[in-house]
SESEMI-258076 format. One line per field, with one value per residue: x, y, z of N, C-alpha, C, O in turn; residue in three letters. Coordinates in steps of 0.001 Angstrom, whole numbers, plus 524288, in hexadecimal, padded with zeros to 5 digits. Example, Ala and Ser with C-alpha at 12.3 -4.5 7.8 and 13.67 -1.06 7.14 Angstrom:
// residues 2
nx	(83386,83232)
ny	(7E9C6,7F736)
nz	(81E78,81BA8)
cax	(8300C,83566)
cay	(7EE6C,7FBDC)
caz	(81E78,81BE4)
cx	(83390,83264)
cy	(7F31C,8001E)
cz	(81E78,81EBE)
ox	(8379C,83461)
oy	(7F309,80472)
oz	(82111,81F67)
type	(ALA,SER)
// end
This chain:
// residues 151
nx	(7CAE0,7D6CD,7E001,7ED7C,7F919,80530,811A4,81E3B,82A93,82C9E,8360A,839DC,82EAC,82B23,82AD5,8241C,81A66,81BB5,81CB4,8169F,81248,80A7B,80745,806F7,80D49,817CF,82127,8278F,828D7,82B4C,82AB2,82108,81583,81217,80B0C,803FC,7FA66,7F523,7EE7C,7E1ED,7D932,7D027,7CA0D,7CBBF,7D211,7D6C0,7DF47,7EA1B,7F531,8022F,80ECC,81836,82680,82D40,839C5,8419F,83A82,82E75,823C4,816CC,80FEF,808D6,8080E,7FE58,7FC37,7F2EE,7F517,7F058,7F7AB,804BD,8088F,801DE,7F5A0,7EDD9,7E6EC,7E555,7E313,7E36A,7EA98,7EE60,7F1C9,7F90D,7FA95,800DB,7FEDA,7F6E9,7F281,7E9B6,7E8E3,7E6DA,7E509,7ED12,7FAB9,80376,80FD7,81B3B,82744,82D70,826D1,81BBF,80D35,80272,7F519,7ECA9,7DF9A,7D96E,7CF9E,7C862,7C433,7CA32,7CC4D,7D48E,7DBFE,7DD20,7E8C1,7EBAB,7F706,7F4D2,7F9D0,7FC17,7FF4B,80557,80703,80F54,811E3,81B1F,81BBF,822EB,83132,835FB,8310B,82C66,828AD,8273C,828F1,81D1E,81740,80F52,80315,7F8D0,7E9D5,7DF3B,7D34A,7CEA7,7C615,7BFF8,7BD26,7BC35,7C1CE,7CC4D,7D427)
ny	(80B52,80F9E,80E78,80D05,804F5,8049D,80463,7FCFC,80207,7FDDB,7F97E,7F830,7F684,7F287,7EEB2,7E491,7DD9F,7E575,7E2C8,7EAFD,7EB09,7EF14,7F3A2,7F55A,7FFEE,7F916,7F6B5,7EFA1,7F2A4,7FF57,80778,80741,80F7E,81453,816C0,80E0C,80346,7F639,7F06E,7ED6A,7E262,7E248,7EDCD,7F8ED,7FB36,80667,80D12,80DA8,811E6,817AA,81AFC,81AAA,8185F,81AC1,81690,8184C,8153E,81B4A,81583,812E9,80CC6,805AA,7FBA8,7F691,7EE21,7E632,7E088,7D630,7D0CF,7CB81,7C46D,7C681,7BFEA,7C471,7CEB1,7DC55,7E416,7EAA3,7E4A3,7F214,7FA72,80649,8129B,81BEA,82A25,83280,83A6B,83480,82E25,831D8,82DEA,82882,82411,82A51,82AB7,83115,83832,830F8,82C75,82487,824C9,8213C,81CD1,81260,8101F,8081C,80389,7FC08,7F1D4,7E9CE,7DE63,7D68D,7CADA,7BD82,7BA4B,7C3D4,7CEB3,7DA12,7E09D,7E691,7E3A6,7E90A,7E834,7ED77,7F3BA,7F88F,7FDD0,80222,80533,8067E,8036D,80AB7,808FD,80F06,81055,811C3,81633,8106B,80FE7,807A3,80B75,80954,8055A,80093,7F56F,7F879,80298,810C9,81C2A,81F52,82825)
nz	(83D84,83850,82F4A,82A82,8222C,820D6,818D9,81A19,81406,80781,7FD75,7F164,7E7F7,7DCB2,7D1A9,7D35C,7DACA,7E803,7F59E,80097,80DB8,81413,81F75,82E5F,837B7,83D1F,84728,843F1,83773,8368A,82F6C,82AB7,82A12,837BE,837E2,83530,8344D,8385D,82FB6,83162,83453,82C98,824D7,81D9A,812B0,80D25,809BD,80044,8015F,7FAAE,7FA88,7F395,7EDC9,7E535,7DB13,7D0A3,7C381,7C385,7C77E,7C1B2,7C285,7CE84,7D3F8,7DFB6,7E8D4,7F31F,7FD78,80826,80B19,808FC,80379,7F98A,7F90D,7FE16,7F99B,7F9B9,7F4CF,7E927,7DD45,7D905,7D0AE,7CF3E,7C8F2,7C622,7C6BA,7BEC2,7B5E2,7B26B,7B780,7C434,7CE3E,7CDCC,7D3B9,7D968,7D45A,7D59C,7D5FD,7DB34,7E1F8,7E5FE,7E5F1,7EBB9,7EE08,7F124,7EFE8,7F85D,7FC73,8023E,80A59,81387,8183B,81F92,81B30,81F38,82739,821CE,825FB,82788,82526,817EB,80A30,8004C,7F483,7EA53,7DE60,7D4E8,7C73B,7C4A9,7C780,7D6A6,7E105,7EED7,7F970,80263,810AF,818BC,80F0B,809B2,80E5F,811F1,813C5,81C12,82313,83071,83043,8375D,8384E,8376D,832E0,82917,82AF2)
cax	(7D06A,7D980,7E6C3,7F248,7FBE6,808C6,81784,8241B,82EA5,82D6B,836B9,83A18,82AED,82D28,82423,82287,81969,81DB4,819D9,816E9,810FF,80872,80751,80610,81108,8196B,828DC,82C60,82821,82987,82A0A,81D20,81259,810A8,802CD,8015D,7F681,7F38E,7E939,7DBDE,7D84C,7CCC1,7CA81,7C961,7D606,7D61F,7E289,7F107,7F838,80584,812A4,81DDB,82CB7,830BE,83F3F,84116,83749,82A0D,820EC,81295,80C58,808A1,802CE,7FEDF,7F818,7F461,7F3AF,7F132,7FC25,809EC,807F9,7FD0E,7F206,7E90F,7E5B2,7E225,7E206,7E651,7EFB1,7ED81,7F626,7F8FC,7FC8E,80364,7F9F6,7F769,7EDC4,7E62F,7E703,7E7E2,7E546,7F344,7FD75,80758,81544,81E9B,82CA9,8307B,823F5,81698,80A5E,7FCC4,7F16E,7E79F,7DB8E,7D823,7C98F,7C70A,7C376,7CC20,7CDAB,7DA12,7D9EF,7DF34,7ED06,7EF87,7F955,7F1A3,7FD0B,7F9B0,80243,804B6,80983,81070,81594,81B6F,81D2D,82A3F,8336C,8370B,82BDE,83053,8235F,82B09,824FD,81925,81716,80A01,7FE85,7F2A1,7E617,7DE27,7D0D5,7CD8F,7BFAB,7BC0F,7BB34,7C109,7C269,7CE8E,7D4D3)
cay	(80C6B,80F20,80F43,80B1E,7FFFE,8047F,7FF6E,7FF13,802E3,7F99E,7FB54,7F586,7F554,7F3BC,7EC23,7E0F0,7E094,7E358,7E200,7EDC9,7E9D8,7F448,7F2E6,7F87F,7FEE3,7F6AE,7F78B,7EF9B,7F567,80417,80947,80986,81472,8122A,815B6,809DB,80026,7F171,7F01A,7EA80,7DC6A,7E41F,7F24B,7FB6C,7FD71,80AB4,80F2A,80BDA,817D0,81703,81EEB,81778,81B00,81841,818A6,81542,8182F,81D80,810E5,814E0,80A6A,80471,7F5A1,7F3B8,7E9F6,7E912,7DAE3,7D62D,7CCFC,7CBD6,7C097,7C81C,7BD80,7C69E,7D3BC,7DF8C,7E982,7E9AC,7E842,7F608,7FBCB,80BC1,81407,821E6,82DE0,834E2,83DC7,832D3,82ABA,83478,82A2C,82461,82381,82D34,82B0A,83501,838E5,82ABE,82A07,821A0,826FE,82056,81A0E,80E83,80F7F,801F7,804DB,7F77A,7EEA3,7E463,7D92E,7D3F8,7C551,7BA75,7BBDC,7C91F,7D146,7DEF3,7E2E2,7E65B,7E1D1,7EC68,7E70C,7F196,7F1D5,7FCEF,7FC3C,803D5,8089B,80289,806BE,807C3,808C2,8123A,80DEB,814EC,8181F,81057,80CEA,80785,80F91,80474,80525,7FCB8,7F41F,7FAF6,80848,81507,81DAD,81F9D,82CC8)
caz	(83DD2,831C0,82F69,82372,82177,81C10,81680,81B32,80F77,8031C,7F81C,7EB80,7E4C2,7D703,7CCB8,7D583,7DF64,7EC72,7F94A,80440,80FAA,81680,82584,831D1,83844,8439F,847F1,83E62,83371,837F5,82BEE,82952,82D0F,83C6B,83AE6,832B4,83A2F,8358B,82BD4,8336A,83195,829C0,82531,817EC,811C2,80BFD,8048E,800A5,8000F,7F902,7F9F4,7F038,7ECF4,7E001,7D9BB,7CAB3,7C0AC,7C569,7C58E,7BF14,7C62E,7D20A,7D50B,7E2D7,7EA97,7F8FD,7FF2E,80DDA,80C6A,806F3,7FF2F,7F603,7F77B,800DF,7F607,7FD6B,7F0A1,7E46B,7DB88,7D74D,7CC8F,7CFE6,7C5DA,7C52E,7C6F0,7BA89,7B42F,7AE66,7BC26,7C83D,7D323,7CF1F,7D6CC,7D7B0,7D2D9,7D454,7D96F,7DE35,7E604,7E170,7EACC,7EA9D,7F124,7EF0C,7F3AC,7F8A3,7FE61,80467,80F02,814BA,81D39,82093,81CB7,824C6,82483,82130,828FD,82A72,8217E,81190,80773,7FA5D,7EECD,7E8B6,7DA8E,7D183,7C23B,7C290,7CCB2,7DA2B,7E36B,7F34E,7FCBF,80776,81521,81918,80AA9,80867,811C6,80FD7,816E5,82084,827E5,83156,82F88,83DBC,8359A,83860,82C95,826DD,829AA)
cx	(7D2AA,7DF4F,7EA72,7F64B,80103,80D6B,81A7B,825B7,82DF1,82FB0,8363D,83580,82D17,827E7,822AE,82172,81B42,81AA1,81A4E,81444,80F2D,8054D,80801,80A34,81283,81F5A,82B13,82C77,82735,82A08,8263E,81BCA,8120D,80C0A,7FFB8,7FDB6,7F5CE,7EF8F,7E61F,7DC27,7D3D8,7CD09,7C96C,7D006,7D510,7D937,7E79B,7F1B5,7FE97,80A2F,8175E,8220D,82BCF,8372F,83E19,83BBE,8309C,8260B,81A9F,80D13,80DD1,805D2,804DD,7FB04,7F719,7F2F5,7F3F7,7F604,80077,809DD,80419,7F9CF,7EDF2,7EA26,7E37A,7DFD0,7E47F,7E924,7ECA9,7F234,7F613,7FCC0,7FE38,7FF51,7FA35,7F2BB,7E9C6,7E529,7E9F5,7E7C7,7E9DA,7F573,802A0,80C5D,818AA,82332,82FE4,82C33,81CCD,81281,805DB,7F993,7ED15,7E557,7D7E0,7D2E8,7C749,7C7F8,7C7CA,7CC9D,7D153,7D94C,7DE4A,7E54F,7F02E,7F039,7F6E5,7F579,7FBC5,7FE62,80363,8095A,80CDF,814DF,815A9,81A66,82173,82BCC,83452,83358,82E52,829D2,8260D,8263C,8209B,8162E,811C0,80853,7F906,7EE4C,7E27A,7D897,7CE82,7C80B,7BCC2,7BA15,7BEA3,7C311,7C7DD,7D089,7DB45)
cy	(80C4C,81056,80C54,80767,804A9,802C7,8010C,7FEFE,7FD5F,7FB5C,7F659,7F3CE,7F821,7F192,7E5EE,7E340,7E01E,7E45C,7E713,7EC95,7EF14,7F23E,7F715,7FA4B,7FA6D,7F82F,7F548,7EFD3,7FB8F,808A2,80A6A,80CDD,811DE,81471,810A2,8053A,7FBB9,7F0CE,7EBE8,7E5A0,7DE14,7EC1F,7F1AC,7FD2E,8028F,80C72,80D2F,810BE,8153A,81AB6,819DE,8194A,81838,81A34,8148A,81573,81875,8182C,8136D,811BB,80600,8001F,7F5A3,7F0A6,7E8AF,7E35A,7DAF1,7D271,7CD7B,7C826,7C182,7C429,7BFB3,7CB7E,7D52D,7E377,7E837,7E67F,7ECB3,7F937,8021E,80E64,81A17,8252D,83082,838A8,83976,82E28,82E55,83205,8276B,825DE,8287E,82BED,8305C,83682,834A9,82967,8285F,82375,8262B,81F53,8177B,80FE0,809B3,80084,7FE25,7F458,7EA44,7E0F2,7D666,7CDB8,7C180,7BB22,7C067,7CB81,7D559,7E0C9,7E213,7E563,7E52F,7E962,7ECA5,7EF46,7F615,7FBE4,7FEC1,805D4,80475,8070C,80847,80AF1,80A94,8109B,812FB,816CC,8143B,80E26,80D8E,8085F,80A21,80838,8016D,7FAB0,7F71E,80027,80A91,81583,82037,826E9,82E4A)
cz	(8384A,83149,8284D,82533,81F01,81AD6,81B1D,813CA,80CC9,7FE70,7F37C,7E784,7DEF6,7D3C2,7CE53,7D9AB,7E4FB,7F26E,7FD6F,8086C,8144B,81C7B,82A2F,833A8,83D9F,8415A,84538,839E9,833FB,83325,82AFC,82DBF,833B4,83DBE,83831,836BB,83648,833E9,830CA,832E3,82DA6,829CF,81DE5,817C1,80D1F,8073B,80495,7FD7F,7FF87,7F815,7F98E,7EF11,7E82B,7DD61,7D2D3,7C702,7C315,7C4E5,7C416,7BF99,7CAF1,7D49B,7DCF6,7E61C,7F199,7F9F1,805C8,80EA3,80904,8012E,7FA53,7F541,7FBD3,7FD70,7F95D,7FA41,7EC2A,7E0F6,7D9D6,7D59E,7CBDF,7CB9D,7C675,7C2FC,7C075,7BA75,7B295,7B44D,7C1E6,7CD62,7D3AD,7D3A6,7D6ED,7D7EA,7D166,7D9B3,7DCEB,7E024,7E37A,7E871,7E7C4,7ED0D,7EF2D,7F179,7F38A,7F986,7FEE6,80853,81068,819F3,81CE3,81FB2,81E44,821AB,82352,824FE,82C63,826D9,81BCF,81051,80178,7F9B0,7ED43,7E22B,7D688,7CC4F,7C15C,7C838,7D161,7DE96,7E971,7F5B6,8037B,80E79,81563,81262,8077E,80CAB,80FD1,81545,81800,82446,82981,831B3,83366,83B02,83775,8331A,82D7E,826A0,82625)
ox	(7D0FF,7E1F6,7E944,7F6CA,7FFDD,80DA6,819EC,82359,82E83,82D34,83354,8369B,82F12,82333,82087,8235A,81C50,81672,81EF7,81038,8121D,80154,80975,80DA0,80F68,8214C,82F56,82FE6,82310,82994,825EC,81DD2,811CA,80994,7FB17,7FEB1,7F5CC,7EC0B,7E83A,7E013,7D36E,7CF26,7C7F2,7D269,7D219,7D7A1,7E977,7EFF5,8002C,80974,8193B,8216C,829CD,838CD,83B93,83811,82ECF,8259D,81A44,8088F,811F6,801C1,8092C,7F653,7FA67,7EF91,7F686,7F7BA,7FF97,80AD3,80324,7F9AB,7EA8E,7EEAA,7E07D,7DBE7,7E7A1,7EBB9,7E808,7F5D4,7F355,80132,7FA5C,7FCC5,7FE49,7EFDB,7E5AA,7E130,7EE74,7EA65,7EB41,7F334,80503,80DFD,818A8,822E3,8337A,82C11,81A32,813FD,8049D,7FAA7,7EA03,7E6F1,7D4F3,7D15B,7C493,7CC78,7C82B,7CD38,7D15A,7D679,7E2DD,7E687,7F4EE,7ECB1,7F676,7F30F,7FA75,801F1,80198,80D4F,80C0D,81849,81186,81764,823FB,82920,833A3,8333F,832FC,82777,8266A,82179,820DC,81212,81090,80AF4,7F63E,7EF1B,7E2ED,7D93E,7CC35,7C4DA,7B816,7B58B,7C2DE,7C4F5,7C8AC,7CEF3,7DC42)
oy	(809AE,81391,80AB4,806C8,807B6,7FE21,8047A,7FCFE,7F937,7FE0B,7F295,7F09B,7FC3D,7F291,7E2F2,7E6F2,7DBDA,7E6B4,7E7F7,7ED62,7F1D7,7EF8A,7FB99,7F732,7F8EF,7F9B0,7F68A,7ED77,7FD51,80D49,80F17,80DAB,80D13,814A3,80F69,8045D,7FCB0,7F080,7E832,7E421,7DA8C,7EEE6,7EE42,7FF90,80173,80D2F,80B24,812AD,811DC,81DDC,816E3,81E0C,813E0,81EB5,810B6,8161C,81429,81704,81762,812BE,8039D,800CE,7F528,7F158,7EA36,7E174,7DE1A,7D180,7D08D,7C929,7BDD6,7C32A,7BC8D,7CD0B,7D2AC,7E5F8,7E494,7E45A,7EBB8,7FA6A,803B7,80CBD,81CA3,8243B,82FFA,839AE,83B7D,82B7D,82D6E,83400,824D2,8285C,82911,82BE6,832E3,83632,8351E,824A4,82AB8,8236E,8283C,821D1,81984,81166,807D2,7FC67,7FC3D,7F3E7,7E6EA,7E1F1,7D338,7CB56,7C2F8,7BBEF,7C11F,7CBEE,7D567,7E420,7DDAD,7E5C1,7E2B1,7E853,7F037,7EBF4,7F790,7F825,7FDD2,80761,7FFC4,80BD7,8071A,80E79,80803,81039,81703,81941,8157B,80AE3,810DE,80688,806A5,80C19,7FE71,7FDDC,7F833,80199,808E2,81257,822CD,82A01,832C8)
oz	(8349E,833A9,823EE,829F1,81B79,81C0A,81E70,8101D,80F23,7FB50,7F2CC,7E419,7DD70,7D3A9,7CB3B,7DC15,7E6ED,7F2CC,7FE33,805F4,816EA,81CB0,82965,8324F,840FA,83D38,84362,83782,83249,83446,829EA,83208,83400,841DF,838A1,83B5C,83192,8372D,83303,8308A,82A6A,82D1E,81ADA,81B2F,80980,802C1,80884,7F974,80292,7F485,7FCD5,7EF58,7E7B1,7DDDB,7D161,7CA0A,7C446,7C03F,7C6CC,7BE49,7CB68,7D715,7DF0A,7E553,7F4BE,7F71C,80859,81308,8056B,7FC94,7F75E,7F08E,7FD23,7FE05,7FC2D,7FB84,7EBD6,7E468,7D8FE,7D88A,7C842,7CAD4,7C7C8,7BF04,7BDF8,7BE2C,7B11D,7B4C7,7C359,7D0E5,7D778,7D717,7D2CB,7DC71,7CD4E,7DE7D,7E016,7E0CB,7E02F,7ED03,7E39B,7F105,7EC15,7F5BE,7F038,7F794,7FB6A,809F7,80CFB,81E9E,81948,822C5,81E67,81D16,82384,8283A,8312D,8245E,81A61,81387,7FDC5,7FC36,7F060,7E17B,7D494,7CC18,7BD61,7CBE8,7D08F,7DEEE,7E986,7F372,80788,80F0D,812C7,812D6,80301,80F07,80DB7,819A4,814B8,8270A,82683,83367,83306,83BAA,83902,83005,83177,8234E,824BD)
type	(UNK,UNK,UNK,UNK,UNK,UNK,UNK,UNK,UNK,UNK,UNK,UNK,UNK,UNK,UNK,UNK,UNK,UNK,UNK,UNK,UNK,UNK,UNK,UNK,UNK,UNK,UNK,UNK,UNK,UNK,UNK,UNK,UNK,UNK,UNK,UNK,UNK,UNK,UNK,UNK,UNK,UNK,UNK,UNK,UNK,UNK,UNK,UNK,UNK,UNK,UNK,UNK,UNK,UNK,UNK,UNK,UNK,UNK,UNK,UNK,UNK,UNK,UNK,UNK,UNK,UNK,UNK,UNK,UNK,UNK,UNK,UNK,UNK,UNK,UNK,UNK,UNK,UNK,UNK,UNK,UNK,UNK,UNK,UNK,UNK,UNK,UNK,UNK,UNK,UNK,UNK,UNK,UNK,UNK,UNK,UNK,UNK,UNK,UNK,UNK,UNK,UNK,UNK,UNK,UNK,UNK,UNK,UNK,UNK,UNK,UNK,UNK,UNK,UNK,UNK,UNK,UNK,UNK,UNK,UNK,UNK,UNK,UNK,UNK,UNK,UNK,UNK,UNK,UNK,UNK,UNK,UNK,UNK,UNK,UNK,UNK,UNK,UNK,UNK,UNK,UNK,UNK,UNK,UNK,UNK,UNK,UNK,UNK,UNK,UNK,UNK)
// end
């Protein structure tokens, strides 16, 4: 089986990091995707796909970090520091017209450990600008340990 996690609406990311919380949908969070499904107690997490707003000067990079908990003492990924696509780095990220558009590729195993929700935790942190994480606007790609490939 395979499925994605994703937000409701988060604004105000600036140059501290802040918190998005990527989950399944329910009624009271209907904002997010309603094909979102609760991460496994085990499985292969796949990808974090990213669609950002920005207002105020174009930021040129991108720290973020993916945790099973709120409190950042369970690490699921990163930090990983994304930089603006260029000729000399084409895997960046793209910045342009207010809107920042990327994707990690996370390519690893996990097991939920005691404690955690089923819900991921991104860090998120600009170097300029005020960021806003519009609902539906990132999910991270999920299969479950049973298998079932990933369409």
């Amino acid at each position: 089986m395979y499925g994605h996690l994703s937000n409701a609406e988060v604004t105000g990311i600036t140059t501290s990091l802040q918190e998005v919380v990527l989950g399944p949908y329910d009624s009271s969070n209907a904002t997010r995707d309603p094909k979102s499904q609760a991460l496994p107690s085990a499985g292969y997490l796949d990808a974090l796909e990213f669609r950002l707003t920005y207002t105020g000067g174009p930021p040129t990079e991108l720290t973020l970090a993916l945790y099973y908990d709120q409190a950042r003492t369970l690490p699921l990924a990163g930090p990983v520091v994304l930089t603006a696509a260029s000729a000399s780095n084409p895997a960046g990220i793209e910045i342009s017209g207010g809107v920042i558009r990327g994707s990690v590729k996370i390519d690893r195993r996990y097991r939920l450990p005691d404690g955690a929700s089923g819900n991921l935790h991104l860090f998120v942190r600009a170097d300029a600008g005020t960021l806003v994480a519009p609902a539906q606007g990132i999910h991270a790609h999920w299969t479950s340990a049973a298998g079932g490939a990933r369409g």
